[in-house]
C-alpha positions in Angstrom: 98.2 105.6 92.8 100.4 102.5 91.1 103.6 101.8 91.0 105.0 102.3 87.3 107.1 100.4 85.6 109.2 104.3 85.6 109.7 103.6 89.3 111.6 100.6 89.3 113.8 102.4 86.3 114.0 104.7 88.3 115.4 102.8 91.6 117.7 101.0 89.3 119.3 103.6 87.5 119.4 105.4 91.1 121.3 102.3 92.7 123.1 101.6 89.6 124.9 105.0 89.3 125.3 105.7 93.0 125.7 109.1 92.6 124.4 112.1 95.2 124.8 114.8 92.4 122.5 112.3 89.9 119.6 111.8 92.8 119.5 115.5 93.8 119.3 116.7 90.0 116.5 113.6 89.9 114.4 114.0 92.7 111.8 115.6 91.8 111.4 112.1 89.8 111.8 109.8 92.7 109.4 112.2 94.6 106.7 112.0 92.1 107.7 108.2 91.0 108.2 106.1 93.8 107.8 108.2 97.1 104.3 109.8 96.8 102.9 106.4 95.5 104.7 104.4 98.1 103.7 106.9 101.0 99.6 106.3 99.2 100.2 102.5 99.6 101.1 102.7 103.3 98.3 105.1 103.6 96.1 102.4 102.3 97.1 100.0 104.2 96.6 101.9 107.5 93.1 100.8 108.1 93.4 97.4 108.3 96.5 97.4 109.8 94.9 99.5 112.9 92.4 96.6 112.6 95.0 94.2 113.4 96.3 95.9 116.6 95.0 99.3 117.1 98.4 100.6 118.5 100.5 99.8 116.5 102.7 103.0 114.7 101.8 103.1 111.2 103.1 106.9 109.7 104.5 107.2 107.0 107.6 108.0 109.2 108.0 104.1 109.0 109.2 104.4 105.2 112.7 103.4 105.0 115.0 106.1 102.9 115.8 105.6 99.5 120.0 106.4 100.9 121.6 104.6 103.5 123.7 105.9 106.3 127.2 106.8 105.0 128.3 105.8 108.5 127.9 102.4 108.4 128.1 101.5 104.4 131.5 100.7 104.3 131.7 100.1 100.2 128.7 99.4 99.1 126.6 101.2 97.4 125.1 104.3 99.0 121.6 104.2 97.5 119.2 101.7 97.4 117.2 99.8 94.9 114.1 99.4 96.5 112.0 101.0 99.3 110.4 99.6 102.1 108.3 100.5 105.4 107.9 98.9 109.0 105.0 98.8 111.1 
């Protein structure tokens, strides 16, 4: 599944108006937009990054959340504009 064009809007608009109300009335759009094609891309790339070392942790529990840790965020914004995952 690609990424769309949508689901960079979609990141902006979510970093841009930094707003938890906004994100939960919209998240059925960043589920459908960015997160299910993102978690299809990792799941792509599992293969042939087992190839490359065959222990290494490769869930989709690696993908980083679209919301960072209200903890530590001090002011900036509290949502991202982008989304990312670690192996």
């Amino acid at each position: 599944m690609p990424f769309s064009s949508e689901a960079l809007d979609f990141l902006f608009e979510n970093w841009s108006r930094n707003d938890r109300n906004w994100y939960h009335e919209n998240k059925s759009r960043f589920k459908s937009l960015v997160q299910e094609p993102f978690i299809q891309f990792v799941r792509d790339l599992q293969p042939t990054m087992l190839e490359i070392d065959p222990v290494m942790d490769v869930s989709e529990k690696r993908i980083a959340r679209v919301y960072r840790d209200a903890r530590i965020i001090g002011n900036g914004p509290f949502f991202r504009d982008h989304i990312w995952c670690t192996f």
